[in-house]
Phi, psi and omega in degrees: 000115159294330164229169188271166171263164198225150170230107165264139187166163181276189146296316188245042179238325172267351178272343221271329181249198149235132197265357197299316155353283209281348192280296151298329157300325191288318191294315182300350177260338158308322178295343190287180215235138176075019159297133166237136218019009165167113162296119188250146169227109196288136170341301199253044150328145180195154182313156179202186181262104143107276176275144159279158167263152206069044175240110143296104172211154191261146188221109172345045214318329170282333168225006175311218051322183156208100193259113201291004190266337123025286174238339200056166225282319178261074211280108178094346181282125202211172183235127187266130154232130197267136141273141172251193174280250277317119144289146143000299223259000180266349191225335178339323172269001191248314198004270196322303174301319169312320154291302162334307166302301189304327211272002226224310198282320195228140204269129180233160053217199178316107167069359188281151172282167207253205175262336179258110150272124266194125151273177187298320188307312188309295237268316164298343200259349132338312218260356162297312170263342167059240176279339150349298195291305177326292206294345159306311178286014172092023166247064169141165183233166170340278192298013166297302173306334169268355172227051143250153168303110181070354175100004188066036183212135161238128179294148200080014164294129196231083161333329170307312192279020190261120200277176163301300173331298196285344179267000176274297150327309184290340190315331168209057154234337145336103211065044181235148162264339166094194191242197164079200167251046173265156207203136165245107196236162188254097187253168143257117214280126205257287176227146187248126178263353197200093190278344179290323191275299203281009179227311171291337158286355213074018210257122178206159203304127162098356192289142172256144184222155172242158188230148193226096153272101181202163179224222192287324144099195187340313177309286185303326157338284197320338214253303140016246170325277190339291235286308196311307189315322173287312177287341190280328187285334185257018197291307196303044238162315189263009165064022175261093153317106189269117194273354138249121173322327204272332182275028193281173234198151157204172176287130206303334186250036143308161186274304191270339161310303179310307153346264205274030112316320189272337156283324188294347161303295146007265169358277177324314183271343167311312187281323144334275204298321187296336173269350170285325171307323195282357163272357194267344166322296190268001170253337159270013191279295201312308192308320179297322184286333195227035179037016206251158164266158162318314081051257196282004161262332162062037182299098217233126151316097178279318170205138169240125180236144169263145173210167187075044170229165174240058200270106139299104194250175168252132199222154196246133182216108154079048156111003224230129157309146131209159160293065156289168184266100173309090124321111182243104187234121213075021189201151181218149189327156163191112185216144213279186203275138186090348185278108178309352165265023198251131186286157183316320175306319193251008196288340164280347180248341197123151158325104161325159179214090215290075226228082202272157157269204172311186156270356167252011204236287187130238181189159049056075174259118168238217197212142178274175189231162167281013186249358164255030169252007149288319162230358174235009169069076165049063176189143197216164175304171195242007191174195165263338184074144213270148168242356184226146175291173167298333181270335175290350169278309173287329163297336159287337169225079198274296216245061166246149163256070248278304181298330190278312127001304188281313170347286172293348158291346176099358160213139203268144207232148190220128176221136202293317209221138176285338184280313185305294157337315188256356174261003196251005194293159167288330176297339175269009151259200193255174190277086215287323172342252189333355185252328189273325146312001179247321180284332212268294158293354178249047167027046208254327174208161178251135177313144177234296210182149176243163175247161169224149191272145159259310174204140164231144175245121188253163161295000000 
């Protein structure tokens, strides 16, 4: 190990699974060359291909890497949340349609396709342009962009390093929420722990609000695969020793580094747009379902974050500003209230910080802090994290009727595939209470509100 690993977690957040996987994982990411000061794993860490998820680490730009295993497979999946005028007590006789509109308005499951069908050109010029391009094309307004990450566009995107293959997957999946555990949900702000912070977000008690978890969907697999498929082949050619084959890597100011930097960028803004179509999706579902003008549902972008990225930023390391190669995979920005990428709107208060649960639990809003840009390079976790695998989940709820169960929980669940529903139980994550409670004490972001689900729509 060239740096030490670091763990953030309760005691009884490592009892809650067996993290030993994710563990080795962490020593393993530590070996790698140009790493600084310390391989990191955020509360809802789980086994992952190459880095666990929820693994953070920084990289030298002169002798560092960059690794798709890294960002993982789903380049950019990251989660938007909208606010509305709505209450509780506005929408309570509607639920059901209102899930019903949403799951029949957004096209969800395995591969399935959107309503925009895309040429090759639409689709590099997307993959260029990012959420940019949606709002050009009328899905969505200006001020979408200004409470996005980054603005919805990551720079240095080069289509060219984009295979045939990923542009062909991408041509009609634009505006799909996917499968898995991407998601469309109907929450309500149960409670606010920070009334200051939460009047700047816009947040107020009983408030309805919807969360959109989704990413790059095939295109970005694809873009993956290729790389990965290349660096595993070329490992032997860059004099890096690997302690997993899953870490395979190039050097970040490599000729093939340079590459797939500039595709997984590509990705990132595919993704942007898939999440900007899919709110301009769900504000016309809502308008239909519940007769309202636009006016009076007052559907707003509070925040969109990213997570399953590599980003160069600037971090203060041992006394001394530097450029590092960020990883974040499963794990997402949280930078503190004066940080010039912090949008304008929030800068006095902090980053929103987007920290969704089960389908049956809601989420989590907080505000990022200044003691993680010290010790997790500006970053805090992305969920609760799984304790169960996908097949071990369909096997505990083989002959359950998993939708009819979230009912009776008080919240209506809608799904392309009955198999996604059972691998998708609350019981196979973690306690998001106990993951947010651990980012909240180790001053990594501070609590704003909690959400609680009303409806959701899964792949």
């Amino acid at each position: 190990m060239r740096v030490p690993g670091i763990l953030y977690a309760s005691q009884k957040l490592l009892r809650s699974a067996d993290t030993a996987e994710a563990m080795k994982q962490v020593v393993n990411v530590a070996c790698l060359p140009g790493i600084v000061r310390a391989s990191l794993a955020m509360p809802d860490m789980h086994w992952g291909y190459g880095f666990p998820i929820g693994g953070v680490a920084a990289f030298d730009l002169d002798e560092g890497i960059i690794s798709p295993g890294g960002v993982g497979y789903d380049i950019n999946c990251g989660c938007r949340l909208m606010t509305t005028r709505l209450f509780v007590t506005d929408i309570q006789d509607h639920l059901k349609d209102l899930v019903t509109a949403l799951f029949r308005h957004v096209p969800s499951g395995v591969g399935v396709g959107g309503h925009l069908k895309l040429t090759a050109k639409e689709v590099r010029q997307v993959l260029a342009e990012g959420a940019g391009w949606a709002v050009r094309h009328g899905f969505g307004e200006t001020e979408d962009l200004e409470t996005t990450e980054d603005g919805g566009v990551f720079p240095g995107a080069d289509p060219e390093g984009v295979s045939d293959a990923a542009i062909t997957r991408g041509k009609d999946q634009l505006g799909t929420l996917g499968s898995g555990n991407h998601f469309l949900e109907i929450e309500a702000v149960d409670e606010i722990f920070d009334q200051k912070t939460a009047a700047v977000f816009g947040l107020e008690k009983g408030q309805i609000c919807v969360m959109i978890h989704s990413g790059s969907r095939g295109l970005g697999y694809q873009i993956c695969d290729d790389y990965l498929f290349e660096m595993v082949k070329h490992a032997g050619e860059t004099g890096i020793e690997l302690p997993d084959r899953q870490l395979a890597c190039a050097k970040i100011n490599s000729e093939r580094g340079r590459r797939y930097f500039s595709a997984m960028a590509c990705a990132a803004n595919y993704a942007w747009a898939n999440r900007q179509l899919l709110m301009h999706e769900a504000r016309e579902a809502f308008q239909e379902a519940l007769r309202i003008s636009p006016k009076a549902l007052g559907m707003r972008l509070l925040y969109d974050i990213c997570h399953n990225i590599a980003k160069i930023e600037r971090f203060p390391v041992d006394g001394n500003e530097m450029r590092l190669c960020v990883h974040r995979k499963g794990a997402t920005r949280a930078y503190p209230a004066g940080h010039p990428l912090v949008p304008a709107r929030y800068r006095d208060a902090g980053q929103p910080v987007l920290i969704p649960g089960d389908m049956g639990t809601g989420s989590y809003v907080l505000a990022g802090s200044a003691a993680a840009m010290t010790e997790t390079f500006g970053s805090a976790c992305h969920g609760a994290g799984r304790v169960m695998s996908r097949t071990q989940a369909r096997k505990s709820s083989r002959r359950r009727a998993v939708a009819t169960e979230m009912e009776k929980r008080g919240v209506i669940v809608m799904s392309s595939s009955r198999g996604t529903l059972q691998e998708e139980i609350p019981e196979a994550y973690k306690n998001l209470d106990e993951v947010v409670e651990v980012v909240h004490g180790a001053g990594l972001a501070r609590r704003v509100a909690r959400l609680r689900a009303l409806g959701c729509v899964k792949g």
